[in-house]
KOLMILUM-182062 format. One record per residue (C-alpha): x, y, z; residue number from 1. Coordinates in Angstrom, 2 decimals, m for minus. Layout:
% KOLMILUM-182062
MIMAR      east     north        up   resi
MIMAR         X         Y         Z    NUM
...
% end
This chain:
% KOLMILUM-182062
MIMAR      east     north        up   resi
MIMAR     35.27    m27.52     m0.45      1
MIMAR     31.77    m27.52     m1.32      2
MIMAR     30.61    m30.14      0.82      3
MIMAR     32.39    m28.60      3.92      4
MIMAR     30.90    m25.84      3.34      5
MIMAR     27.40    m27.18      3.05      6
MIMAR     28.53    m29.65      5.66      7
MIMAR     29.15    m26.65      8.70      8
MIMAR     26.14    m23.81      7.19      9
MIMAR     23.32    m26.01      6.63     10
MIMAR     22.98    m27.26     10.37     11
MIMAR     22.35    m23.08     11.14     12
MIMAR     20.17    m23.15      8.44     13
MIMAR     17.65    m25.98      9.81     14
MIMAR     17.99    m24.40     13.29     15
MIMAR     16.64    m20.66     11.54     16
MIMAR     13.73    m22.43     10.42     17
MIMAR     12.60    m24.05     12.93     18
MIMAR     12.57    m21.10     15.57     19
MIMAR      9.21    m20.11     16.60     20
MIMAR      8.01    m16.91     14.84     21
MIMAR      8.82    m14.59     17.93     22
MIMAR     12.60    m15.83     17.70     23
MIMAR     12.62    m15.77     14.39     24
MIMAR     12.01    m12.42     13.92     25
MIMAR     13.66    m10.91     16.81     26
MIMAR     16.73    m13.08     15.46     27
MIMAR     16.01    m10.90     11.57     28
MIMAR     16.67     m7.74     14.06     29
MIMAR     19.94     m9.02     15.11     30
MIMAR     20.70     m9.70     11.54     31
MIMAR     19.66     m6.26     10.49     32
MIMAR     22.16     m4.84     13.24     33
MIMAR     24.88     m6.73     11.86     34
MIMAR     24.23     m5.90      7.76     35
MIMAR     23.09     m2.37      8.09     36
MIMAR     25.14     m0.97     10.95     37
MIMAR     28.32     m3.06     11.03     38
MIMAR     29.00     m4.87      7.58     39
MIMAR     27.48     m2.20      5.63     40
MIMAR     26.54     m4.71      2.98     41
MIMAR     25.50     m2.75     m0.02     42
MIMAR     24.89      0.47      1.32     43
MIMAR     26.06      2.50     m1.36     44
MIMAR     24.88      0.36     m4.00     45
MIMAR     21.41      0.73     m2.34     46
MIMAR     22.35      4.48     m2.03     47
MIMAR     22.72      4.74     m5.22     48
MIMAR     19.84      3.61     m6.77     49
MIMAR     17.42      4.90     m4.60     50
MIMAR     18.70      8.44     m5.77     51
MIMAR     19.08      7.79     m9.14     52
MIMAR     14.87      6.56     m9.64     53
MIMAR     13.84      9.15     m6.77     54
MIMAR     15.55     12.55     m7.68     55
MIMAR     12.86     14.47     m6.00     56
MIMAR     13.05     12.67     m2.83     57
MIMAR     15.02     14.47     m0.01     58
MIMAR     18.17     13.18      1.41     59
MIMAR     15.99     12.15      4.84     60
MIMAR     13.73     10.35      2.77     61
MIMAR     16.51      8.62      1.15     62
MIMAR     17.85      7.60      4.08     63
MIMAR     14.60      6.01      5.71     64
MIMAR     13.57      4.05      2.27     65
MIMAR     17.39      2.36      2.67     66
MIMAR     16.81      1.70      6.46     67
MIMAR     13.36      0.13      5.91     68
MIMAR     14.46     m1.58      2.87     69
MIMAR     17.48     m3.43      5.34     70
MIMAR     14.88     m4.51      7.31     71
MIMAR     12.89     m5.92      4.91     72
MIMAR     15.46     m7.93      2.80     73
MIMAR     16.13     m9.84      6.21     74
MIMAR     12.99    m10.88      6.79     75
MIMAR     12.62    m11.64      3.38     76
MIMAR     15.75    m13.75      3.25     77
MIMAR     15.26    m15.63      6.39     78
MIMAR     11.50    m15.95      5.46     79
MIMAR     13.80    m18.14      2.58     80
MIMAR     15.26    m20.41      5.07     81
MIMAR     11.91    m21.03      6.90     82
MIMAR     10.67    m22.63      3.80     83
MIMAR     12.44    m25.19      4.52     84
MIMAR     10.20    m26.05      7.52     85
MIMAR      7.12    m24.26      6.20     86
MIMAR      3.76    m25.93      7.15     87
MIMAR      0.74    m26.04      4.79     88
MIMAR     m1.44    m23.88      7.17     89
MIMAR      1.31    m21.61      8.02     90
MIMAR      2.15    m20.53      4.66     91
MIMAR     m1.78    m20.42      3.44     92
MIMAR     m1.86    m18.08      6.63     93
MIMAR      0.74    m15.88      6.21     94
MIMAR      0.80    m15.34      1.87     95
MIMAR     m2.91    m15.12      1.45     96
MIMAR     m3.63    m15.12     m2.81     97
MIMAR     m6.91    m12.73     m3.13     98
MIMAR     m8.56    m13.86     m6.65     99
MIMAR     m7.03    m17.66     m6.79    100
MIMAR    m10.46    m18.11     m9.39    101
MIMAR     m8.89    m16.09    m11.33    102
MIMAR     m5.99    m18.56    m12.11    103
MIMAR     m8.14    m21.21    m11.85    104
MIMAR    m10.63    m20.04    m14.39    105
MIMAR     m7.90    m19.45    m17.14    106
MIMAR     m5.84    m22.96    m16.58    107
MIMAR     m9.09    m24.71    m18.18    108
MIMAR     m8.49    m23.37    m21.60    109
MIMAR     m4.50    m22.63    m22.04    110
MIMAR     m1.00    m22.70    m20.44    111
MIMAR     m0.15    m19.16    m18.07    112
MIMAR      3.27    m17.49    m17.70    113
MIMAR      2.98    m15.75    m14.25    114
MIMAR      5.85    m12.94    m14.69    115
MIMAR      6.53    m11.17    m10.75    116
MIMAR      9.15     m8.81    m10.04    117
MIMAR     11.74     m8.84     m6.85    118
MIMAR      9.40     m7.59     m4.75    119
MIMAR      7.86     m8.24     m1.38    120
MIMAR      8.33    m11.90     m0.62    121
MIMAR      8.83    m13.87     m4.24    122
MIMAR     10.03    m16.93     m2.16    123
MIMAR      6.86    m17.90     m1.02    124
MIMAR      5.23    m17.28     m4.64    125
MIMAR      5.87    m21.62     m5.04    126
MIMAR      2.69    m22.04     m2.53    127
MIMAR      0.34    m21.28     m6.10    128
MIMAR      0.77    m24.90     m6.68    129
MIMAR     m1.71    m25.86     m3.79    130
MIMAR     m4.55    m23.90     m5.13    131
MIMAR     m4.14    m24.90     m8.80    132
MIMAR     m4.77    m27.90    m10.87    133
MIMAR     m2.33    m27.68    m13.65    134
MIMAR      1.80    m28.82    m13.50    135
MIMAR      3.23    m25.53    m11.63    136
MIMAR      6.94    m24.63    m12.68    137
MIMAR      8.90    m22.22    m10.97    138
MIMAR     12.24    m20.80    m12.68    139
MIMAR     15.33    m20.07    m11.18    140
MIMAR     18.91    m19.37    m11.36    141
MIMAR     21.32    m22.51    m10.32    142
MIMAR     23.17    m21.98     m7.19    143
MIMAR     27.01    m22.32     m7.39    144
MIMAR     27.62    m24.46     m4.62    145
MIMAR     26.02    m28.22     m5.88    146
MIMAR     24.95    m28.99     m2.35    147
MIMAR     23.17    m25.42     m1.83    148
MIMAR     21.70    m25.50     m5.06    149
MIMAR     19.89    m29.24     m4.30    150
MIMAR     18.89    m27.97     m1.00    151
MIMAR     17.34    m24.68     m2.85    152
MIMAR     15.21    m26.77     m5.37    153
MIMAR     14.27    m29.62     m2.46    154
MIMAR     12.35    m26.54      0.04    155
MIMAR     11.20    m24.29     m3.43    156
MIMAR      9.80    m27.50     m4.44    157
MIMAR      7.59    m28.35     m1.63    158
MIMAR      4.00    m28.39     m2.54    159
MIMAR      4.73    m29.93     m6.16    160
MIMAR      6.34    m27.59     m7.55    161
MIMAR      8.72    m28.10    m10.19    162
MIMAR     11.95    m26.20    m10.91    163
MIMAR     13.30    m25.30    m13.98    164
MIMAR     16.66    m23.25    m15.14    165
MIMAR     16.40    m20.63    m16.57    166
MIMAR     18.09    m22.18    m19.55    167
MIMAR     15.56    m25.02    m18.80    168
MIMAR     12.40    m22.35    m19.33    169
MIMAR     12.04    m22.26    m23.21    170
MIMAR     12.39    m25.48    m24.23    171
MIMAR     10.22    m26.84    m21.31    172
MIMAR      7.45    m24.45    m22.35    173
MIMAR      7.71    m25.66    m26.26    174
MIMAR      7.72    m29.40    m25.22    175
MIMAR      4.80    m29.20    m23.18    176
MIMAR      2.53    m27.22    m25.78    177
MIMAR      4.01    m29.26    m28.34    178
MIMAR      2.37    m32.18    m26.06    179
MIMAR     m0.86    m30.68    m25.13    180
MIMAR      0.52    m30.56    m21.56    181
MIMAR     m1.19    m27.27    m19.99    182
MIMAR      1.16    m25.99    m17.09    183
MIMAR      1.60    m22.82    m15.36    184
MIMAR      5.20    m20.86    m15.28    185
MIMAR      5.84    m18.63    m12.39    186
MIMAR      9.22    m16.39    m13.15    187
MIMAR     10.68    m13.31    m11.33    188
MIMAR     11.42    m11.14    m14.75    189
MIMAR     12.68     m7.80    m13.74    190
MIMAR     16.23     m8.89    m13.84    191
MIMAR     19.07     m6.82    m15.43    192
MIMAR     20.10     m9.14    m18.66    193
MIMAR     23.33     m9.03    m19.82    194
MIMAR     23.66     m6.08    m23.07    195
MIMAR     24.68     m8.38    m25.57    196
MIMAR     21.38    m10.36    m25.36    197
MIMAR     19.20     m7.74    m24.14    198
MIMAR     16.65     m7.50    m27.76    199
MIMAR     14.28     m4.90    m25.96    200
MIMAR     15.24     m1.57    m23.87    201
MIMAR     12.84      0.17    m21.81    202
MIMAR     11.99      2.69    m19.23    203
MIMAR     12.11      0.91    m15.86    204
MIMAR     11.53      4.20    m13.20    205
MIMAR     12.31      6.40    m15.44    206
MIMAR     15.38      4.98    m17.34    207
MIMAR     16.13      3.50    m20.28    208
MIMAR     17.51     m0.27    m19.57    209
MIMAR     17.61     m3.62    m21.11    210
MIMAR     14.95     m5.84    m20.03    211
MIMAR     14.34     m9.31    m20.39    212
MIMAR     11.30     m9.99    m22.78    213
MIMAR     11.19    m13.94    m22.99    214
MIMAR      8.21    m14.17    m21.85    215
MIMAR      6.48    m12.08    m24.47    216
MIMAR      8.26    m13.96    m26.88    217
MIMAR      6.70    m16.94    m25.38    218
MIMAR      3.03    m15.95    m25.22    219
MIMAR      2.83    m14.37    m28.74    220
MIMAR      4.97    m17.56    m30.17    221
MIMAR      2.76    m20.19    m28.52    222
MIMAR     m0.64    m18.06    m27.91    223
MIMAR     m0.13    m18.00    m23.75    224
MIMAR     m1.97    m15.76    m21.12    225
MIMAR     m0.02    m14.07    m19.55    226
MIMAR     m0.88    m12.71    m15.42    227
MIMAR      1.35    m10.61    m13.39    228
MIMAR      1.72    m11.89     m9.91    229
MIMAR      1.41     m8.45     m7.70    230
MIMAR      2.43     m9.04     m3.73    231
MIMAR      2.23     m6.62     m1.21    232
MIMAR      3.59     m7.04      2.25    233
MIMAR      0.80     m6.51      5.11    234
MIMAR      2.86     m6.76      8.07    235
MIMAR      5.61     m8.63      9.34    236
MIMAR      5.43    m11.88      7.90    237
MIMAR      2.31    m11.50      6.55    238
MIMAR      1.86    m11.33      2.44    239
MIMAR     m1.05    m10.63      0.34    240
MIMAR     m1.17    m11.70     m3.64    241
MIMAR     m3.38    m10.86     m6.85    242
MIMAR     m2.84    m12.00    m10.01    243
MIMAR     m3.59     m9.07    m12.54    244
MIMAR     m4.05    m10.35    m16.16    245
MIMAR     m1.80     m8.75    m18.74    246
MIMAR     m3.42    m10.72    m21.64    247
MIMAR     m5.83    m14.37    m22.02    248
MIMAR     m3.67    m14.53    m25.65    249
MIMAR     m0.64    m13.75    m26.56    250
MIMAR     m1.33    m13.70    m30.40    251
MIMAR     m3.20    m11.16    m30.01    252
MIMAR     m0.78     m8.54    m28.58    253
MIMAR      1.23     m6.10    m30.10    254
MIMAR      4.35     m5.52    m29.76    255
MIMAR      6.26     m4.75    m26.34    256
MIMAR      2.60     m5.08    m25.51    257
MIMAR      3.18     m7.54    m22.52    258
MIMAR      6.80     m6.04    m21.98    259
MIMAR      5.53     m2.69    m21.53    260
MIMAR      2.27     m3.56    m18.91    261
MIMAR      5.20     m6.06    m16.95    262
MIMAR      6.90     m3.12    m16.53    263
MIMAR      4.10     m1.02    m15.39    264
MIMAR      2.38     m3.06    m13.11    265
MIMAR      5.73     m3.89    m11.45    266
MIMAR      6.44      0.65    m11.17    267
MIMAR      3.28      0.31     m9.59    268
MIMAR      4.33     m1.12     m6.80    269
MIMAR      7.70      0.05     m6.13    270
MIMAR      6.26      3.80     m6.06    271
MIMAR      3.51      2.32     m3.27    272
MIMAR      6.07      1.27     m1.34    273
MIMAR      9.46      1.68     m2.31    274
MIMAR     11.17     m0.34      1.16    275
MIMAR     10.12     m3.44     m0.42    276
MIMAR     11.88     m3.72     m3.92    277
MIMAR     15.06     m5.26     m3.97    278
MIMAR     17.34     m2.27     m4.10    279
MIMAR     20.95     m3.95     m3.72    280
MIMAR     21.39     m5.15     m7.16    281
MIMAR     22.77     m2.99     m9.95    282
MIMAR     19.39     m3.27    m11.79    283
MIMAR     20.29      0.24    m14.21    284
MIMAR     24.12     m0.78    m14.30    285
MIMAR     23.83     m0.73    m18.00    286
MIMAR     22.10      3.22    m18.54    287
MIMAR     25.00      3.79    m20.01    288
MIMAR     25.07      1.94    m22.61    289
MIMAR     21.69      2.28    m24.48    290
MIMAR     21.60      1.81    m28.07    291
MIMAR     20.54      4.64    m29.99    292
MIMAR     17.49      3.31    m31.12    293
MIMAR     16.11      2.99    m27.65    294
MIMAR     17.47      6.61    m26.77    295
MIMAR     14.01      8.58    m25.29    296
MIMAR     15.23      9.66    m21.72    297
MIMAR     16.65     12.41    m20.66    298
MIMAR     18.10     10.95    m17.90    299
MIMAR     20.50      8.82    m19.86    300
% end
């Protein structure tokens, strides 16, 4: 069943990506149509979290954030799919990295985790590995469907870069130090973990949820620097990156330290511009359920 499946999507797939831009996006409007106005998909969820994190926000404001944020996600998503057919000068053109030295400085002396948040375009975060020297890893969560998931790794790993699960992620990191192998680990890390292995709660927008803190662990374990990856969305199709360093060594962090600025940095930018987080997953499912340790917002 997975095959036939793969077998009858992925032909639509290769024709997405290969439609000039003008089609392309005009063809994102028609898919906007279709999830916003007629499917619905995720309305309410969307709904829901917009007015939990924006209280103060009026119900027409509400309303327009959810509309843009539609738009966005298909563009986003397709933007996915053109990867697969994604030229070198077309994707140095359209996700522009502003302070590339940066990186390139620090991969001299140590290993980097490069922490990002759902925001903007992550997809197209894999083009780092043209501009740097060091092994690039990217890590992500397997796809169900075998045949989707090889075609996933195959387009994220154009440009050299290599995937890894997220299961994959720790002991990848350890081997390679353990080796002397500098790399550089690019992760989306504002997920919602599950409770039961959640070891840090925080306030994400203003509520108290569990959030993943591997890669402090990391850095203070193994000494790592650790940059946030900040991308902002200029126009249509058009993406603009900095890296923002969190810390050049892990050891010397307290803490939550790196937790705590991850969290920050990635506020930051949803407040900016709120249309282009990723508001359809249950990211504060678990408010509920905060341990009474972690108990320090009202809102809970």
């Amino acid at each position: 069943m997975q095959l036939l499946v793969f077998i009858l999507v992925y032909p639509a797939l290769w024709l997405i990506s290969i439609l000039p831009y003008r089609a392309f996006y005009l063809f994102s409007d028609f898919v906007f149509f279709l999830v916003f106005h007629v499917i619905g998909y995720r309305k309410k969820v969307v709904r829901e979290n917009l007015k939990l994190v924006f209280p103060e926000k009026q119900e027409k404001e509400i309303k327009r954030i959810q509309k843009e944020f539609f738009r966005h996600m298909c563009d986003m998503f397709l933007e996915m799919v053109k990867t697969m057919n994604l030229s070198k000068a077309d994707i140095k053109k359209r996700y522009h990295i502003t302070n590339v030295e940066l990186i390139q400085e620090i991969e001299k002396e140590k290993s980097i985790l490069v922490p990002c948040s759902h925001y903007a375009n992550w997809e197209w975060n894999v083009s780092l590995n043209l501009y740097i020297k060091s092994k690039g890893y990217a890590v992500y969560q397997r796809v169900a469907n075998t045949y989707f998931d090889r075609l996933v790794k195959d387009f994220r790993s154009r440009w050299n870069t290599t995937l890894i699960t997220t299961h994959e992620t720790v002991k990848t990191v350890m081997r390679n130090e353990g080796e002397g192998k500098k790399a550089i680990y690019g992760m989306v890390s504002d997920q919602s973990p599950m409770v039961m292995h959640a070891h840090y709660w925080g306030d994400f927008m203003g509520i108290t949820v569990p959030v993943y803190n591997g890669v402090e662990i990391l850095a203070r374990k193994l000494d790592l620097a650790v940059v946030f990856l900040k991308v902002s969305k200029v126009k249509r199709g058009y993406y603009q990156a900095e890296f923002i360093p969190i810390t050049l060594s892990g050891k010397q962090t307290e803490p939550n330290e790196i937790t705590k600025q991850f969290i920050a940095l990635t506020e930051q930018q949803i407040y900016q511009r709120p249309e282009h987080y990723l508001w359809s997953h249950k990211r504060w499912k678990h408010r509920d359920k905060v341990p009474p340790e972690f108990k320090t917002d009202p809102k809970n």
